[in-house]
N, C-alpha and C positions, 0 to 999 in steps of 0.2 A: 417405720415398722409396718410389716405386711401384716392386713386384717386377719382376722381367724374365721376360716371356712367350718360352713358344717351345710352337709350332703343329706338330706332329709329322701327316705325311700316311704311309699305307701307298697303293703306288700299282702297278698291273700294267705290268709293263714285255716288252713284247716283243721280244726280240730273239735273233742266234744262237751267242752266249758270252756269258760274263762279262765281258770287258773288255766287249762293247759294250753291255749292260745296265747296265752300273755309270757310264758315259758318259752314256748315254740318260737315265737318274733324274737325272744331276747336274743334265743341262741342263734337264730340267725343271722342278726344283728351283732353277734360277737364273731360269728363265722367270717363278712367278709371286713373286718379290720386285717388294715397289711400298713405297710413304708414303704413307700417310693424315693426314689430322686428324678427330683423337679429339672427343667431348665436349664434353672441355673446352679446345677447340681447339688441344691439344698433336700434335706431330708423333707420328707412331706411322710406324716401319721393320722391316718382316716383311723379313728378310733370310736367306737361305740359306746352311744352316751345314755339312752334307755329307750324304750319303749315310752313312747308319748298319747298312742289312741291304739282303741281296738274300737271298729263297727261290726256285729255280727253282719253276716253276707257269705251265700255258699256259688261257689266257684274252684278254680283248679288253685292250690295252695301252692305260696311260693310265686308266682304271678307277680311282677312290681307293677303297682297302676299308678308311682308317680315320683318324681325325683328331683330333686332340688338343691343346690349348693347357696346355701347363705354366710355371708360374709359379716362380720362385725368387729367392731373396734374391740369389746371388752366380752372375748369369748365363756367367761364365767359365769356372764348373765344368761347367755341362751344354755350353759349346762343346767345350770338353777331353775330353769323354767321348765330342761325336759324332765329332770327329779319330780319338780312337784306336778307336772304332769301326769306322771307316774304312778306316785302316791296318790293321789288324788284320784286317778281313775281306780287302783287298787281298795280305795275307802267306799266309794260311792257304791251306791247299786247296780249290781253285776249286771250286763244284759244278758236274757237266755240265749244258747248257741244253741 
């Protein structure tokens, strides 16, 4: 059985709070999920799993400053990690934009 990938982007988001930064990443993050065929002509679904971090920082928005494809045997655990990521940055103390 082939690992289950996930493509991790750092991306500059501009905006003027938290909630609307946290918005902004999602949708872009839903924007590029597609399907391809692979190789070996298998379906491949890059599909958008949350937002994981926000660091306030002003630059041009949209900007990816970092990209990563991780593999794992038991891809439910790294969905369950970007949730509470999620949450979790959602609960905490908002930083000022």
């Amino acid at each position: 059985m082939q690992r289950q990938q996930f493509d991790e982007h750092l991306r500059l988001i501009e905006a003027e709070n938290f909630e609307d930064a946290f918005f902004i990443a999602r949708m872009l993050g839903i924007s590029f999920e597609e399907t391809v065929i692979n190789e070996e002509h298998g379906l491949v679904q890059w599909e958008f799993v949350n937002v994981a971090e926000l660091r306030p920082f002003k630059m041009k928005s949209g900007v990816e400053l970092h990209s990563e494809v991780r593999e794992m045997e038991e891809g439910s655990h790294y969905i369950n990690y970007i949730h509470n990521q999620a949450a979790c940055m959602q609960m905490d103390a908002r930083p000022v934009f």
